[in-house]
Steps between C-alpha positions, in 0.01 A plus 500: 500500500507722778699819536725336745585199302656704259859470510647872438878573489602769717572835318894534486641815681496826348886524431465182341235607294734786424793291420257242265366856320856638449658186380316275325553145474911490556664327742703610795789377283452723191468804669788489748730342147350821295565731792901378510514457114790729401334793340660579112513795314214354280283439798450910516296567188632818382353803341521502118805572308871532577546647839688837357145585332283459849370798622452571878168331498649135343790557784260548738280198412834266507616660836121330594516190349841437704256593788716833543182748446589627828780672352321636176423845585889621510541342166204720375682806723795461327392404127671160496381404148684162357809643338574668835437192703759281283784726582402556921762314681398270802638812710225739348212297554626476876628859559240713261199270471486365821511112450689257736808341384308182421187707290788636269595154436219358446380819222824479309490115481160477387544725241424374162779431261553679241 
């Protein structure tokens, strides 16, 4: 058999080589579904142990798990450890931390219950 008898498939475009690498085998329809799926506050795996006994680094790693990392370093500035987290009002995150109205929302709902 000759070299042009050979019946090769085209090599599929880079970004959908990209898109195959990053996500798998699932179908359009399981990734939009998981992308709308309401998040709930067991979705965020937290740091160990009740939230009054994280330290700034457990805060820090649930502010990025909530994809709020972005927002980290004025926790660290300011010490927020656990215990100090539970009793910030949605008005402190905004006015001393720097979150949106929305961010604060989404930190105090996802906190883990005690």
């Amino acid at each position: 058999m000759t070299q042009a008898a050979k019946s090769v498939a085209p090599a599929p475009p880079p970004a959908a080589q990209a898109a195959q690498t990053i996500l798998g085998n699932a179908s359009p329809e399981t990734i939009v579904e998981s992308a709308v799926a309401p998040a709930s506050a067991s979705a965020v795996p937290a740091p160990g142990g009740p939230v009054s006994a994280w330290k700034v680094d457990d805060v820090v790693r649930f502010l990025e798990d909530l994809q709020l990392g972005h927002v980290a370093k004025k926790f660290v500035e300011d010490a927020v450890d656990g215990a100090m987290l539970l009793n910030l009002s949605d008005e402190d995150l905004v006015s001393e931390l720097g979150l949106s109205k929305l961010q604060a929302k989404k930190v105090k709902q996802r906190l883990p219950a005690a």
